[in-house]
C-alpha positions as CSV (number, residue, x, y, z in Angstrom):
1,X,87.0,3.8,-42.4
2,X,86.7,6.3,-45.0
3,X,88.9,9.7,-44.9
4,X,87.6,12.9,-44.5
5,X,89.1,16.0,-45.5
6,X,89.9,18.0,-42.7
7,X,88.7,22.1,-43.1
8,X,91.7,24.0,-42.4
9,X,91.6,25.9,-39.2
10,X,89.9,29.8,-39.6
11,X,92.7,32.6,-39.1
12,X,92.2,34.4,-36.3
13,X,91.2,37.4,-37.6
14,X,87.9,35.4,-38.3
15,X,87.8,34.2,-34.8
16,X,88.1,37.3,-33.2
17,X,85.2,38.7,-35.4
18,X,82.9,36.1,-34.8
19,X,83.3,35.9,-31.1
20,X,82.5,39.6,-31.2
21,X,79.3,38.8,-32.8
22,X,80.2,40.4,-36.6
23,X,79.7,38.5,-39.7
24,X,83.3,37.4,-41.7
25,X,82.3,38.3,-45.0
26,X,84.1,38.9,-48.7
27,X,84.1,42.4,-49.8
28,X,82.6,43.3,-52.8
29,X,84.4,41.9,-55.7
30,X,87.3,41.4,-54.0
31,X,88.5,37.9,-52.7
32,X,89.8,39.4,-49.5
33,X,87.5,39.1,-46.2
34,X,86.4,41.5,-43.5
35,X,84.4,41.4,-40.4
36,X,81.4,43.1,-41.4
37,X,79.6,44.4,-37.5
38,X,75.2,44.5,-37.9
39,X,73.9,47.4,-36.3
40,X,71.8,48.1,-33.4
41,X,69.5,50.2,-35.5
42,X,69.1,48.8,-38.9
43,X,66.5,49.5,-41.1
44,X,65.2,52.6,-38.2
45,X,64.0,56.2,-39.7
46,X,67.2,58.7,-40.3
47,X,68.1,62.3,-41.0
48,X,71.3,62.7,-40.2
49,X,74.5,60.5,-39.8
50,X,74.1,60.8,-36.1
51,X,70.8,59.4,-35.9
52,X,72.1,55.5,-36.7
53,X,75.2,53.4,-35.6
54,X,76.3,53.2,-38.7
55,X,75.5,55.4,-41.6
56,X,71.9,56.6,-42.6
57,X,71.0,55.9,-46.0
58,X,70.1,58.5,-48.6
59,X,67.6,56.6,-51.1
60,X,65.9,54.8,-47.7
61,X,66.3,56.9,-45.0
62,X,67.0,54.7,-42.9
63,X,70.0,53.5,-41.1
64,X,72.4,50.6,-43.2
65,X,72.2,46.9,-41.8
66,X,76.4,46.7,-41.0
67,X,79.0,48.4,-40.7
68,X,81.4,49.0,-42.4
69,X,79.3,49.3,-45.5
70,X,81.3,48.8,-48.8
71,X,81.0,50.1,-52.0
72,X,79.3,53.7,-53.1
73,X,76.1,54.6,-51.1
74,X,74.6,57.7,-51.0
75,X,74.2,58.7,-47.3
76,X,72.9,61.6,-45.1
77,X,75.4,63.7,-43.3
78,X,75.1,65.1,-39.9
79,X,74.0,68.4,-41.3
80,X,71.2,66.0,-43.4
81,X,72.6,66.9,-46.8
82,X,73.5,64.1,-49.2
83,X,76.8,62.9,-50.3
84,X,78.0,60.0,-52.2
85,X,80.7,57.6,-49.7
86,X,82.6,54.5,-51.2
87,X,84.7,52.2,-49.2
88,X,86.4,49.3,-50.9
């Protein structure tokens, strides 16, 4: 019988993050992963930082689709003002 090549096994950060229901995910242009969590909320009408589980998006107003969200995203604050957040 043929050989197959076997996958090697996920590291356990992966694990952990999956059976916790996020998504293991690359981060940006980086080639490192992260485990990216969806939220309970996403895509809901937002002010304010406190009306989503993750953050509530400027351009949209409405609240992001994970968390953490990486790269520069202009968000609402909890006093509804605008400010400008990057993560990397």
């Amino acid at each position: 019988p043929p050989q197959t090549a076997q996958r090697p096994a996920p590291p356990p950060e992966q694990l952990a993050c999956e059976a916790k229901g996020g998504i293991w995910s690359a981060t940006g242009a980086s080639p490192l992963r992260t485990c990216l969590h969806p939220t309970r909320d996403a895509g809901k009408s937002c002010r304010k930082q406190s009306d989503c589980d993750g953050l509530c998006l400027a351009r949209s107003r409405t609240c992001a689709p994970v968390k953490p969200l990486f790269g520069c995203n202009p968000i609402l604050q909890e006093d509804g003002t605008e400010a400008t957040l990057c993560i990397d």
